[in-house]
C-alpha positions in Angstrom: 14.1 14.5 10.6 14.0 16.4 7.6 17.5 15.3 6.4 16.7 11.6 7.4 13.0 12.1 5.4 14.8 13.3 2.1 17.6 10.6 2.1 15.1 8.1 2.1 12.7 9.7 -0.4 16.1 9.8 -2.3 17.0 6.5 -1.7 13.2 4.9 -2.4 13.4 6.8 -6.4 16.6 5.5 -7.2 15.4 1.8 -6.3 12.1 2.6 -7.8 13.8 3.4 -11.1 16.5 1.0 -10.8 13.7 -1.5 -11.0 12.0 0.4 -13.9 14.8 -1.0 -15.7 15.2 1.5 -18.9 13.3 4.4 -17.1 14.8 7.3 -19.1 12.7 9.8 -16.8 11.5 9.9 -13.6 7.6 8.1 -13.6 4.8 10.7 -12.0 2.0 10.2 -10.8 -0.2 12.1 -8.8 -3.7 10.8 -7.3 -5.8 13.0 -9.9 -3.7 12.0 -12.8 -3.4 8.1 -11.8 -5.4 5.5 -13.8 -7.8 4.3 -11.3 -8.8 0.5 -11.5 -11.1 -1.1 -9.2 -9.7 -3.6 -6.6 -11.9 -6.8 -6.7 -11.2 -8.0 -3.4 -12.0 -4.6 -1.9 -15.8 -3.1 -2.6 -15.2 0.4 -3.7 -11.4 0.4 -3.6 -9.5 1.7 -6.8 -5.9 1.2 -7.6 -3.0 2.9 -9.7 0.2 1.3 -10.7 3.4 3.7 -10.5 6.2 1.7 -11.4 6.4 -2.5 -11.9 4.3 -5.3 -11.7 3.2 -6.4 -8.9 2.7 -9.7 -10.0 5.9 -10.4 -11.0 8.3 -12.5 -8.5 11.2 -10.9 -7.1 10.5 -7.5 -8.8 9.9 -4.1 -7.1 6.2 -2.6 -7.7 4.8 0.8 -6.0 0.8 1.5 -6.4 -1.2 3.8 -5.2 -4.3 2.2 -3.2 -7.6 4.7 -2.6 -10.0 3.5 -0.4 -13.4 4.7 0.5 -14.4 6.4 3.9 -15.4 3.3 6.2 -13.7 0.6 3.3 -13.1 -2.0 4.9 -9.8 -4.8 4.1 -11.5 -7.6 6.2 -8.6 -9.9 8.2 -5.9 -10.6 5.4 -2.4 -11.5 4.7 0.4 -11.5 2.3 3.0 -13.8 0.5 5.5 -11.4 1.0 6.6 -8.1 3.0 3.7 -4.9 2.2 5.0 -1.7 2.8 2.0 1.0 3.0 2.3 4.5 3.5 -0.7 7.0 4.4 -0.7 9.7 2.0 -4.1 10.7 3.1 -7.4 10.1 5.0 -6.5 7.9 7.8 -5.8 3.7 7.9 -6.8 2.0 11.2 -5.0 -1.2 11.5 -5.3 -4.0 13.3 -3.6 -7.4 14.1 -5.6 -11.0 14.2 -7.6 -13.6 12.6 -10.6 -11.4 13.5 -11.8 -7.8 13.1 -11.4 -6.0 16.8 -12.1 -2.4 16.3 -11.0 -1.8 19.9 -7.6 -2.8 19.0 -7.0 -0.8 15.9 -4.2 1.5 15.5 -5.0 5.0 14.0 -2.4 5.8 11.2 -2.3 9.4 9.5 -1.1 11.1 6.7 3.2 10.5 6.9 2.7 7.1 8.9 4.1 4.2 7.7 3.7 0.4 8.4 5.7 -2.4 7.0 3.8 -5.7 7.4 6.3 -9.0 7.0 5.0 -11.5 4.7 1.9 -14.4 6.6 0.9 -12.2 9.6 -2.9 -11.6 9.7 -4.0 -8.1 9.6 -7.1 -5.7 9.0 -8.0 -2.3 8.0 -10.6 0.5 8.2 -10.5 4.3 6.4 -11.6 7.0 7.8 -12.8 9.7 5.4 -11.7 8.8 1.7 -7.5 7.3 2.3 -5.0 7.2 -0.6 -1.9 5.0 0.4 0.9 4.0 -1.7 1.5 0.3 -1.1 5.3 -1.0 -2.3 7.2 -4.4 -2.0 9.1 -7.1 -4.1 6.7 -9.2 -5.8 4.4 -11.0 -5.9 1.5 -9.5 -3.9 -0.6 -11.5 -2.9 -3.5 -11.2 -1.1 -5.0 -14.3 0.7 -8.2 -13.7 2.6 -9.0 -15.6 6.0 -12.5 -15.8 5.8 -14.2 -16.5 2.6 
């Protein structure tokens, strides 16, 4: 587990600086040295770019995402692939056009989803949640209900 954990940390730097392009050193960033920016979509969410755009089409981004305790991502989805990762706090997920707290999934620090591009999904934190979200760009967020 170990082995297969550190080939693809490994793996996930050299395609995150690949993408960096010129990257003459590895990019940093922890969540107390991150520059917070607020997520307008998301009351009280902040956000922290580590490498790319994620803007830009067909380019690789990586961001940190910190959410609130209770923040809530109400039924959502994506243009292309979103790969999140807990770092901390924990992410319940759900599936659907409509919130169904019965039917969230629980995801803790080390969990990782990878949500394909169109399907309608939902979150909640519990207790303040940092996750790194990654993908080729752009990312999009396109929410159900107005």
């Amino acid at each position: 587990m170990l082995l297969t954990r550190s080939i693809f940390t490994s793996l996930a730097l050299a395609v995150a600086l690949t993408a960096a392009g010129t990257a003459s050193a590895p990019i940093i960033v922890t969540p107390d040295t991150a520059k917070w920016q607020p997520v307008p979509q998301f009351k009280g969410w902040e956000m922290a770019i580590v490498v790319g755009n994620p803007a830009k089409a067909d380019a690789y981004y990586a961001y940190l995402l910190k959410a609130p305790s209770g923040g809530m991502a109400p039924p959502h989805y994506h243009g292309m692939t979103e790969n999140v990762t807990v770092l901390s706090g924990e992410l319940m997920v759900g599936l659907g056009d409509k919130m169904d707290t019965s039917k969230m999934k629980p995801l803790g620090p080390g969990s990782v989803v990878s949500i394909p591009a169109g399907v309608h999904h939902y979150a909640v934190t519990k207790g303040e949640t940092v996750l790194e979200i990654s993908g080729i760009g752009p990312d999009t967020t396109t929410l159900l209900h107005h």
